[in-house]
N, C-alpha and C positions, 0 to 999 in steps of 0.2 A: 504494500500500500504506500504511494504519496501521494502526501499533499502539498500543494505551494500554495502561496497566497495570491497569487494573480494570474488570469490568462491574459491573450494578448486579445481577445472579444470583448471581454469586460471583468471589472473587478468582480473576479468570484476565487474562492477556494476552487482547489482540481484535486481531485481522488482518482487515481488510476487503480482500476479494480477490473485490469485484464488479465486475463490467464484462468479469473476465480471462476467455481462453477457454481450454482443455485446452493445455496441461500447468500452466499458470501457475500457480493457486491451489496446487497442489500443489508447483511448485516454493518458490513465495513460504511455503509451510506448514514446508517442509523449513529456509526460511534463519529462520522465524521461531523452529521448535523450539530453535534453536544458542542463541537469548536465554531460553531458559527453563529454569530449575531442573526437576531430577527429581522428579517428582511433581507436579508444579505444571500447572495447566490452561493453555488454549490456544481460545480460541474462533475458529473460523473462519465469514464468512460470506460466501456465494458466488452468484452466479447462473447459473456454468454447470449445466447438468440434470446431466450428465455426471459431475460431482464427486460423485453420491451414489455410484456403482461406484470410482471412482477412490481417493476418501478409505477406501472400504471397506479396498481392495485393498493401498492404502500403508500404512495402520493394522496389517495381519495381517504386509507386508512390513519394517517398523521394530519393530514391536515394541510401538510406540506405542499405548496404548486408545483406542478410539471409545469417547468415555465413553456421546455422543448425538449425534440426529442427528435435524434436521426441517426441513420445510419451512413459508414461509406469505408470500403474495402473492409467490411466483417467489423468495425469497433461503431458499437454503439455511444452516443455523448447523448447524455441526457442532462439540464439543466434545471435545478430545483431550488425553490425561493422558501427560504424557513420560516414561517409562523410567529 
């Protein structure tokens, strides 16, 4: 797992959570959210396929907004705004 504190898109935290398989990204999402300010971005990027339902599912269950979400050559970026 890292994280930095900036991408070059916009001030968000970056969690690389590739390689991980179901539940991981989402667990590593959950311990990343704890280091982030309310309202403050969160980028996640993943290569389980899996995570596009998963992050959907935990986004609606936290609370938390999927700000976005894509795909490109197999690594998914999802970007999440904390509560």
């Amino acid at each position: 797992m890292t994280l930095t504190n900036a991408t070059p898109a916009a001030e968000a935290v970056q969690l690389d959570a590739r390689g991980l398989k179901c539940p991981m990204p989402i667990v590593k999402t959950a311990q990343a959210m704890k280091t982030v300010d309310p309202g403050k971005l969160l980028e996640v990027l993943a290569t389980d396929p899996g995570s596009v339902a998963d992050f959907a599912a935990w986004s609606r269950s936290t609370g938390n907004e999927l700000v976005t979400s894509s795909v490109e050559d197999g690594v998914y970026r999802f970007v999440l705004r904390k509560k």
